[in-house]
C-alpha positions as CSV (number, residue, x, y, z in Angstrom):
1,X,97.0,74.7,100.4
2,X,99.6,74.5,103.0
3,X,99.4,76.9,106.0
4,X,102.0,79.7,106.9
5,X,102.7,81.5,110.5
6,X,103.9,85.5,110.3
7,X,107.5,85.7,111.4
8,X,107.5,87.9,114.5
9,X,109.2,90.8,113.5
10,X,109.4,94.3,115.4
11,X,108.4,97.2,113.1
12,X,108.3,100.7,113.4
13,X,104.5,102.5,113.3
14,X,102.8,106.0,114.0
15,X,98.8,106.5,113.8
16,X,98.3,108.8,111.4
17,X,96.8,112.5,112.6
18,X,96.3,115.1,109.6
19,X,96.4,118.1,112.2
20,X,99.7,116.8,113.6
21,X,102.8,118.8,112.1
22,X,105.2,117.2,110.8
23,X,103.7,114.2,108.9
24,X,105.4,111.2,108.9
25,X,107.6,110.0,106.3
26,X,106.1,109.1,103.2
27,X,103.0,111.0,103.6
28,X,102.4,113.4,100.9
29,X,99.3,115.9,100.8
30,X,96.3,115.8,98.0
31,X,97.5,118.7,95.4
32,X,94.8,120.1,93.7
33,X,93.8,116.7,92.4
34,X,92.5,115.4,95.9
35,X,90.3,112.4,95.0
36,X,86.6,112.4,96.5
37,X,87.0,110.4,99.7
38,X,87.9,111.0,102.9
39,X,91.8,110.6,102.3
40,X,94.5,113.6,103.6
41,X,97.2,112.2,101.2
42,X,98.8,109.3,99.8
43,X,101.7,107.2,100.3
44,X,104.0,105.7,96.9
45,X,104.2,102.3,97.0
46,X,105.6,99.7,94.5
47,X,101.5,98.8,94.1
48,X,100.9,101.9,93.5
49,X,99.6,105.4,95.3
50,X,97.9,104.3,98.3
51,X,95.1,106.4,99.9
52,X,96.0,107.7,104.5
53,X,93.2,108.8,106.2
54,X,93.1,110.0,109.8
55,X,93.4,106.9,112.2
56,X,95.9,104.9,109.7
57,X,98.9,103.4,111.2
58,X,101.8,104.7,108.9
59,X,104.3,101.3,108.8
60,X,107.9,101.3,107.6
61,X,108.4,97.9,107.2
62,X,111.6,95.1,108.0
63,X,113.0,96.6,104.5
64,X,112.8,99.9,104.9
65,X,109.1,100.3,103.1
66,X,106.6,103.0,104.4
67,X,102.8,101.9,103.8
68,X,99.5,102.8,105.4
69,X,97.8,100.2,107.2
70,X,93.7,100.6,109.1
71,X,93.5,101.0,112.1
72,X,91.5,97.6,112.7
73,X,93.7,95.5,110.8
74,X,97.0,97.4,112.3
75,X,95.4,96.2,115.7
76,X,94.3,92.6,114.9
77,X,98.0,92.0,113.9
78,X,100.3,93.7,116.0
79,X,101.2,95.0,119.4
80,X,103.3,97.3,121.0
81,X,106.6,96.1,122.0
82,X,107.5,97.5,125.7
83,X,110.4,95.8,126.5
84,X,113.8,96.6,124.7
85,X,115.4,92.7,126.0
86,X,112.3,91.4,124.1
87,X,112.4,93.2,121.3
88,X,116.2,91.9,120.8
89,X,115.5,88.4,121.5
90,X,112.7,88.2,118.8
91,X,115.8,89.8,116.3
92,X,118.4,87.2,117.6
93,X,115.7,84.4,117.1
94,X,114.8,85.6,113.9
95,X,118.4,85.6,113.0
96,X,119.4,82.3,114.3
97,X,116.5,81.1,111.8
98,X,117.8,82.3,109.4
99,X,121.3,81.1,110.0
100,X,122.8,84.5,110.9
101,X,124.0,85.5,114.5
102,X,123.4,89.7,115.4
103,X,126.3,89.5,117.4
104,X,128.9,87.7,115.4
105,X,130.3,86.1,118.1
106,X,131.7,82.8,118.2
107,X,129.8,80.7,121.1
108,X,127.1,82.9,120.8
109,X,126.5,83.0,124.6
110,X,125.2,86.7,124.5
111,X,122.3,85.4,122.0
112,X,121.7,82.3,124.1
113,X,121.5,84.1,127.3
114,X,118.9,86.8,125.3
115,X,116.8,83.7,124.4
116,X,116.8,82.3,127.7
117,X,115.3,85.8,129.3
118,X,112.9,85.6,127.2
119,X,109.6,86.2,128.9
120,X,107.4,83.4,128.1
């Protein structure tokens, strides 16, 4: 089998805390039917209804998706992005992968100079 690298993409995440008011998107309460486990609610997915406990990392993904993720896992594969210079270097990298430029410039010398402060 051939091997395959994540893409390093910046996502947006909140640990999930039944007693915190308001939920976050995409997390809707047990009704009546609340399955015997030690879920708070589910999230709609297009696998299906997927079970949030307290400590879950609630993700919305490059597309737009919301999904739960554990905490363990959530922790193994990401980390938090503190640096906002970073965080649009990794985009303008991504982007020059994929043959698009953010900035639609011609000489691209804004993405460049992004790449180039990139701390190593």
């Amino acid at each position: 089998m051939a091997k395959y690298r994540k893409l390093p993409v910046v996502i947006e995440a909140v640990q999930f805390d039944p007693h915190s008011q308001p939920w976050p998107d995409g997390v809707i309460p047990w009704g009546a039917s609340k399955p015997r486990d030690m879920s708070w609610g589910y999230i709609q997915t297009l696998e299906g209804n997927m079970h949030v406990i307290a400590g879950d990392w609630i993700i919305r993904g490059i597309a737009g998706e919301i999904y739960p993720c554990k905490d363990d896992i959530f922790r193994a594969t990401y980390e938090p992005v503190e640096n906002d210079t970073l965080v649009m270097a990794l985009e303008v990298q991504l982007a020059a992968q994929q043959g698009e430029c953010r900035c639609r410039c011609d000489a691209c010398s804004y993405c460049e100079q992004l790449l180039e402060e990139e701390p190593r």
